[in-house]
C-alpha positions in Angstrom: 78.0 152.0 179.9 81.9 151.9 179.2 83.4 154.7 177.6 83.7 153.1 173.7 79.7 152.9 174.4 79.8 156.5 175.9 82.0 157.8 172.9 79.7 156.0 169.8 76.2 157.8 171.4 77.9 161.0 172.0 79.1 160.7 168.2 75.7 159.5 167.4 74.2 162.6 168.7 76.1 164.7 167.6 75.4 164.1 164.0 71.9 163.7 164.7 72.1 167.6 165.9 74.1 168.2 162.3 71.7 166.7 160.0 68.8 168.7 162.1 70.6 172.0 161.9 71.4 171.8 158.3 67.8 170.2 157.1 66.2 172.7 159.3 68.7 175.5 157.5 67.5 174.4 154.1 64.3 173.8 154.5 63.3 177.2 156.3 64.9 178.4 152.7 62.6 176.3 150.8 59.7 177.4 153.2 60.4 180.7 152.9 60.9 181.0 149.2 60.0 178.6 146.8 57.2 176.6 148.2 54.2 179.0 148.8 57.3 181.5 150.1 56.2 184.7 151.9 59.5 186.0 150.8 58.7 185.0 146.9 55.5 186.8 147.4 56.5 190.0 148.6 59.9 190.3 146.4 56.7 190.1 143.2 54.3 192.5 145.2 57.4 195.3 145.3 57.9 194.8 141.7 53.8 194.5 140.9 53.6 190.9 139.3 52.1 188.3 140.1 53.3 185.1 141.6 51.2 182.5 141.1 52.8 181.4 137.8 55.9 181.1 139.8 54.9 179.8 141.9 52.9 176.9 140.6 56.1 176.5 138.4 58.7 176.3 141.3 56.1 173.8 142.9 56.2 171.3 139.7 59.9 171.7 140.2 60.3 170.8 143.0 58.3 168.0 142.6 60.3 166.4 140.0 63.5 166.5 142.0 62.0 165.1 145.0 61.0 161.6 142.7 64.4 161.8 140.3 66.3 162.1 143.1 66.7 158.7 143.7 67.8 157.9 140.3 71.6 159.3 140.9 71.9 159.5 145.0 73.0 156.0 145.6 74.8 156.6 148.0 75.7 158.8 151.3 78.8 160.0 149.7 76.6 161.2 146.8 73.9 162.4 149.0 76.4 164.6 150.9 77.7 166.0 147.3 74.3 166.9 146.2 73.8 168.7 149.4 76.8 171.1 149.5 76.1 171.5 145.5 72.2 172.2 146.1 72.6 174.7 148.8 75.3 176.9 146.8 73.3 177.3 143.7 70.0 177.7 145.7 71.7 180.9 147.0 72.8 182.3 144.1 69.8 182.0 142.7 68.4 183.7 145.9 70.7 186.7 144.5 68.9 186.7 141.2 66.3 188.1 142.7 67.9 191.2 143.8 67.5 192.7 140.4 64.3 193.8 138.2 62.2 190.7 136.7 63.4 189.1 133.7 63.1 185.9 132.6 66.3 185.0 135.0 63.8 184.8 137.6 62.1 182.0 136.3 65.3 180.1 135.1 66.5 180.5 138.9 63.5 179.6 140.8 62.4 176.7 138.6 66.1 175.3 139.0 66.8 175.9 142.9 63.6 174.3 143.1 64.5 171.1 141.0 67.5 171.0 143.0 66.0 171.7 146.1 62.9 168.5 145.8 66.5 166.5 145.2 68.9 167.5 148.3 65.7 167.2 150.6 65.2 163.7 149.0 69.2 162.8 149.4 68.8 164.2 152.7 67.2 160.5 153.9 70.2 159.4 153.9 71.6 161.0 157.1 68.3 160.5 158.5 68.5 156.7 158.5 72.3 156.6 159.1 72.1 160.2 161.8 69.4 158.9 163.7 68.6 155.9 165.8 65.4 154.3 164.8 63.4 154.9 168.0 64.1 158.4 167.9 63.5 159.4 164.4 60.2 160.8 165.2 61.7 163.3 167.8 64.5 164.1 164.6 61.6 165.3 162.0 59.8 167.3 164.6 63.1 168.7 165.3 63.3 169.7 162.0 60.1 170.9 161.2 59.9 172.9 164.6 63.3 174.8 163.8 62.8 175.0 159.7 59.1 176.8 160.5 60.4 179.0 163.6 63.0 180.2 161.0 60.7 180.9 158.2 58.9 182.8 160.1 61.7 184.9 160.9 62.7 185.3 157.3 58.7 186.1 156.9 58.4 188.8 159.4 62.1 190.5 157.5 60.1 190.2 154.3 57.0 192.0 155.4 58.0 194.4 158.2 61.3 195.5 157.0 62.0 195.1 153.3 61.6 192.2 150.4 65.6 192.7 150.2 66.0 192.0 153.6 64.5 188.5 153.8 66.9 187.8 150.2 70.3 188.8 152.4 68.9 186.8 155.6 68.0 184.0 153.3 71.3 183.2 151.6 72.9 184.0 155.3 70.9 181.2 155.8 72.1 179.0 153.3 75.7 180.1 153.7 75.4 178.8 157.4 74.2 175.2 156.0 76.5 175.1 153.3 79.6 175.6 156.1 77.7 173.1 158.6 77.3 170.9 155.3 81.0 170.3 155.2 81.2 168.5 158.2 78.6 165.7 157.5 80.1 162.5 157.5 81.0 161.0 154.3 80.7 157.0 155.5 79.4 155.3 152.1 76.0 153.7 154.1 74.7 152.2 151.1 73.2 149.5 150.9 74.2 146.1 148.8 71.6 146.1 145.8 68.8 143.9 146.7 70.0 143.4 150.0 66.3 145.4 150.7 63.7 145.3 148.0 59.9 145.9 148.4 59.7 143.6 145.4 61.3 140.1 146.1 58.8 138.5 148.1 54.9 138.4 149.3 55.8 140.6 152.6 58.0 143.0 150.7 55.1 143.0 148.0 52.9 143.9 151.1 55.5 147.0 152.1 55.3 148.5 149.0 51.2 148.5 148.7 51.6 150.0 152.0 53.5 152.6 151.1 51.1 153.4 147.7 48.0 153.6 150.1 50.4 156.1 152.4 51.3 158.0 149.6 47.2 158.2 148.3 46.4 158.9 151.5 49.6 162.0 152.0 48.6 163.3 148.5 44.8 163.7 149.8 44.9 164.9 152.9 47.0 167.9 151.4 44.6 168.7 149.3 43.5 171.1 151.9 46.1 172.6 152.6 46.6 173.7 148.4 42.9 174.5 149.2 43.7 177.0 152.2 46.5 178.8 150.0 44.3 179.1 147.6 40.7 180.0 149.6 41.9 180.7 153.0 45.2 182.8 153.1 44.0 185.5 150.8 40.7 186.6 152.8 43.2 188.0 155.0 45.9 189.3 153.2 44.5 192.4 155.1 46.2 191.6 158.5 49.8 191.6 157.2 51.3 192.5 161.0 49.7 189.0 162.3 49.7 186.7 159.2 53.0 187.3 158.6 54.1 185.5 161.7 51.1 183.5 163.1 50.5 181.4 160.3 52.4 178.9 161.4 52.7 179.2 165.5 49.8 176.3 166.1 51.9 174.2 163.4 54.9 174.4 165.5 52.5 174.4 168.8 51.5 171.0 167.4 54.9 169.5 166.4 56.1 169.9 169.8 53.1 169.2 171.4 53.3 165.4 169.4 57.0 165.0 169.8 56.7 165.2 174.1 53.5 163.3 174.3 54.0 160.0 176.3 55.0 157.1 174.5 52.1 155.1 176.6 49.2 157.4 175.0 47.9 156.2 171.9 48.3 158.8 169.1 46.1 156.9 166.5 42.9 158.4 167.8 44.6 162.0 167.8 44.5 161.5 164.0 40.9 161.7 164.1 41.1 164.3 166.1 43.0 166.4 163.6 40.9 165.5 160.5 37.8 167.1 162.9 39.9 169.7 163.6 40.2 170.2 159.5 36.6 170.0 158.8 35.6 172.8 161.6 38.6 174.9 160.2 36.7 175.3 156.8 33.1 175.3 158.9 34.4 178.0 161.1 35.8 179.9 157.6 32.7 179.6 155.9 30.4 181.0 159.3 32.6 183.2 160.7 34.0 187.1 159.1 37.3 188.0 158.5 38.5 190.2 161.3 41.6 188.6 163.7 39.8 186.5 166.0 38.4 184.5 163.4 41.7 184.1 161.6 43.1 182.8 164.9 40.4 180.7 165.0 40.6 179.2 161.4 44.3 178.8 161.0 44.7 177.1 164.9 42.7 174.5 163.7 43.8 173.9 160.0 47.7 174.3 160.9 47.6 172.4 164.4 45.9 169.4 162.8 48.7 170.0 159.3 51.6 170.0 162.2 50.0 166.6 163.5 49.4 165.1 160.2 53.1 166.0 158.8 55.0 164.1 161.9 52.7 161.3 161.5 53.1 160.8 158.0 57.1 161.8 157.9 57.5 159.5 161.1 56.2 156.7 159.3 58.7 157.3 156.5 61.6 157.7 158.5 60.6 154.1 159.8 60.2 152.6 156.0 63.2 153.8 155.0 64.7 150.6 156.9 63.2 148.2 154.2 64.0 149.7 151.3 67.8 150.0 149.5 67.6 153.4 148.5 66.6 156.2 151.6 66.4 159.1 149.0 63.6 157.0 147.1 61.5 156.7 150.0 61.3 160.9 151.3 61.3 161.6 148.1 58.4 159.6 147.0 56.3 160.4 150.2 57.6 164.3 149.9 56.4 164.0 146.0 53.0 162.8 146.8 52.5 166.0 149.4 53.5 169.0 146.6 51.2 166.9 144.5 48.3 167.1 146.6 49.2 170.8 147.8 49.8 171.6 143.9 46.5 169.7 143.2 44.3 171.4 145.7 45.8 174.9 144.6 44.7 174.0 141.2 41.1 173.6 142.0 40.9 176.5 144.4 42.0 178.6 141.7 39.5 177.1 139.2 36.6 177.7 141.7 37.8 181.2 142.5 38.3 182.1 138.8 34.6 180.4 138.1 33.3 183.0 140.8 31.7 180.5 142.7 31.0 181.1 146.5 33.0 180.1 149.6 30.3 177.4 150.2 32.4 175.5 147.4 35.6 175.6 148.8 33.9 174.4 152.2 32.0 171.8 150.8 35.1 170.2 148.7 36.7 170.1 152.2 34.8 168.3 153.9 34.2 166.0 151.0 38.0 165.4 151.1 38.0 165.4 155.2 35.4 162.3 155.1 37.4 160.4 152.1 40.2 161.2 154.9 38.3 159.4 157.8 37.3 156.2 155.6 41.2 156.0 154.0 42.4 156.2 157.8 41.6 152.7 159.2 42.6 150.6 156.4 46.1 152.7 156.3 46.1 151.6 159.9 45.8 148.2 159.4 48.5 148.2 156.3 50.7 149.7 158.4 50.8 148.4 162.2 51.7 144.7 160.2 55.2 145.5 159.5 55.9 149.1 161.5 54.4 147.4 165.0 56.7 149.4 167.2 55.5 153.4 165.4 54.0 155.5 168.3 51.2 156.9 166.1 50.1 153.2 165.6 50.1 151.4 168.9 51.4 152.9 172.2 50.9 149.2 173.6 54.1 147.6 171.3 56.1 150.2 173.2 55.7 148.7 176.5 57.6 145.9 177.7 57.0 142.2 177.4 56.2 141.6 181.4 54.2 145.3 181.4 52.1 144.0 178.3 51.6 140.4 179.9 50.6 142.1 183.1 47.8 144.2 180.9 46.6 141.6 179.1 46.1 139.5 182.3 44.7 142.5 184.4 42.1 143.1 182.0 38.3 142.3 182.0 37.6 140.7 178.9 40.3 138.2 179.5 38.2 136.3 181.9 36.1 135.2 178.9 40.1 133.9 177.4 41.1 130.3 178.4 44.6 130.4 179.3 45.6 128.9 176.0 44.2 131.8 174.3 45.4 134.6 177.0 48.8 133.3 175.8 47.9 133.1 171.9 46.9 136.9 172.5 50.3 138.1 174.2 51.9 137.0 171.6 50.2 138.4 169.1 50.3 141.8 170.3 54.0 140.9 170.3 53.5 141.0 166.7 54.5 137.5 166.1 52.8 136.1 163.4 50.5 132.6 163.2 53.3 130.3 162.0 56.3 132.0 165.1 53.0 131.8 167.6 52.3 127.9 166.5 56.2 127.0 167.2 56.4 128.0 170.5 53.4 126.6 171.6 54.4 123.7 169.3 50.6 122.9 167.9 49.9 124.0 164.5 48.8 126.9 162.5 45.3 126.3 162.2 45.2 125.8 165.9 46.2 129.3 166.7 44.0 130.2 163.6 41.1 129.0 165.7 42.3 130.4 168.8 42.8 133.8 167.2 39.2 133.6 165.6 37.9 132.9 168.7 39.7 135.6 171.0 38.8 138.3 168.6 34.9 137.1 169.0 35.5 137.4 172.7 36.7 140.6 172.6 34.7 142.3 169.6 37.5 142.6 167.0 38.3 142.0 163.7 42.0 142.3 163.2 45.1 142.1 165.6 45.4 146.6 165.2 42.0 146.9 166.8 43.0 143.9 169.6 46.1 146.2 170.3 44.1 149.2 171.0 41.3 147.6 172.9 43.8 146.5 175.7 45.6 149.7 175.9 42.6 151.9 176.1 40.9 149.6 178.5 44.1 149.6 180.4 44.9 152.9 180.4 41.5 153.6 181.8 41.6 151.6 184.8 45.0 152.7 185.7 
């Protein structure tokens, strides 16, 4: 590597740790406060009021900024504006909260959260330009990991020392990304209009439908977690001392976990694993009492298997944000579909709690949503792994080389039933190559590798190239 080389990944890295810092800065803020805040919660209990309309209110406005977002950040230079203006009125809103309730509180929550849903959404921007591809699922559990180990610091000022407290630590918070803020880089990274469209041809067409059925399936799965603010949380409001900074140890336990796993193990079956983990967590609330043990039991598994679930679906963001013009459109849409599902299972856990209706409900809505989960997963899968080959949590085999994934393919059993045509027809199309780039380079046609294909996938008991992919890296993982 000469040194011009050197110098541009040492620059590169650097404002990958500045757009981690600063989103991990904000978003501890937003964590903290606004969205489900433990701060929010215990500046209204000192005051005796409730915070549930606030909350719900803040929640919707957030929403809206995270999809309008998109509408005027066009840019990186506008992104980086929005940003610096975002965090400054955030914190003086913060301050508003110093003095008695009026309706000033409302007007400042509703707004920092409006702007808020819009500098997270902007934020894209220095995550496609701050981060290398390949390494943008290490940059969101980075920030996820840092934003939640913060909260929880501005949690445990709010509850054990005083609701004050977490306000001054919070806009110390935001001063520190407002002054880290100045030093992102300005570059104008935009991109030419319809350079990248998800709407000018059949595959684009394809991308977009993808990201619809990611969206449906972000806005469901977080139904349960609206669900556990609503049901779970306050069974043990009584446990302050550990709630206040437990809730969200497996999360980060799980973020980390995800981000250091080899890139050779397959992370798609770990999904399943997590929307099991899901369903016991409301099993295990519905059997089990209320003392600490069973709260470390119930929230380990709900908020490991959220902490799995968000780096899966913000990785796969972070990748589609290559084939589409606008960054900001793309975190804000996926971000939008998430408050909605958290502000839509809230919604119903309230209705079921107001109706008096027993835990049972609140369990059984779970798991109803946990099994739409498991039959949303596969086809999501499939959508996916066509255009977004090379994601970890869709195929650990496209991360291997081309010799180390000939050499599997070759080494494994059901390739003795393969000709030697069709061994070759199936490296390739683990490759991700598709029928008419496979046809070329063998120079036959298109309905000849059409009838090799149909016939390797008979061999080997598939039905589409995903479930191919995973059948030779699980077989070959288990005879290495």
């Amino acid at each position: 590597m000469d040194i011009k080389e050197r110098e541009r990944t040492e620059s590169t890295r650097r404002k990958r740790r500045l757009s981690v810092i600063i989103f991990a800065l904000f978003f501890s803020w937003l964590l903290a406060f606004p969205f489900e805040g433990r701060a929010l919660y215990a500046i209204t209990d000192h005051y005796g009021i409730s915070a549930r309309p606030l909350i719900i209110g803040a929640m919707v406005s957030h929403f809206a900024g995270l999809l309008v977002c998109r509408f005027f950040v066009k840019s990186i230079v506008t992104a980086k504006k929005l940003i610096l203006f975002s965090i400054v009125f955030c914190a003086a809103a913060t301050g508003v909260f110093f003095f008695p309730p009026s309706f000033l509180w409302t007007i400042a929550l509703y707004s920092s959260a409006f702007l808020a849903g819009a500098c997270v959404a902007a934020w894209g921007y220095y995550f496609k330009s701050c981060t290398p591809k390949e390494d943008r699922i290490k940059t969101i559990a980075d920030c996820l990991i840092f934003s939640n180990v913060l909260m929880i610091l501005i949690n445990v000022t709010a509850v054990h020392i005083s609701p004050q407290s977490s306000l001054v630590f919070s806009i110390v918070i935001l001063g520190l990304a407002f002054v880290l803020g100045l030093k992102l880089p300005r570059e104008d990274t935009e991109i030419p209009r319809g350079k990248t469209s998800f709407t000018n041809s059949p595959a684009n067409a394809d991308k977009l439908g993808s990201l619809v059925f990611l969206c449906l399936f972000i806005m469901v799965i977080t139904i349960n977690s609206g669900l556990m603010y609503q049901a779970v949380n306050p069974e043990f409001v009584h446990m302050p001392l550990l709630t206040g900074w437990y809730w969200a140890v497996p999360y980060i336990c799980a973020l980390f976990i995800m981000r250091n796993l080899p890139r050779r193990i397959n992370r798609s079956y770990i999904l399943y694993v997590a929307i099991a983990m899901i369903g016991f967590s409301f099993i295990a609330f519905l059997m089990l009492g209320r003392s600490w043990t069973d709260y470390l039991i119930i929230n380990t598994l709900m908020l490991g298997a959220c902490g799995i679930y968000d780096l899966f679906w913000w990785s796969i963001l972070g990748e589609m944000i290559e084939y589409y013009k606008n960054p900001a459109g793309i975190i804000g849409i996926g971000l939008a579909s998430n408050v909605f599902g958290v502000i839509l299972g809230g919604l119903i856990g309230n209705a079921i709690t107001a109706a008096n209706e027993q835990i049972i409900n609140h369990t059984l809505l779970a798991l109803g949503i946990v099994c739409l989960t498991l039959i949303m997963l596969p086809p999501l899968h499939s959508k996916l792994i066509g255009f977004l080959k090379s994601h970890v949590y869709l195929s650990a085999l496209s991360e291997l080389t081309a010799p180390e994934q000939a050499k599997r393919i070759q080494g494994l059993n059901i390739t003795e039933k393969f000709t030697e045509t069709e061994s070759k027809v199936t490296f390739h199309l683990v490759q991700g190559k598709k029928y008419k780039a496979i046809a070329a380079e063998m120079s036959v046609s298109e309905n000849t590798i059409r009838s090799h294909v149909k016939s390797i996938y008979a061999k080997a008991g598939v039905t589409s190239k995903a479930e191919l992919s995973n059948l030779i890296l699980n077989l070959a993982n288990s005879s290495s």
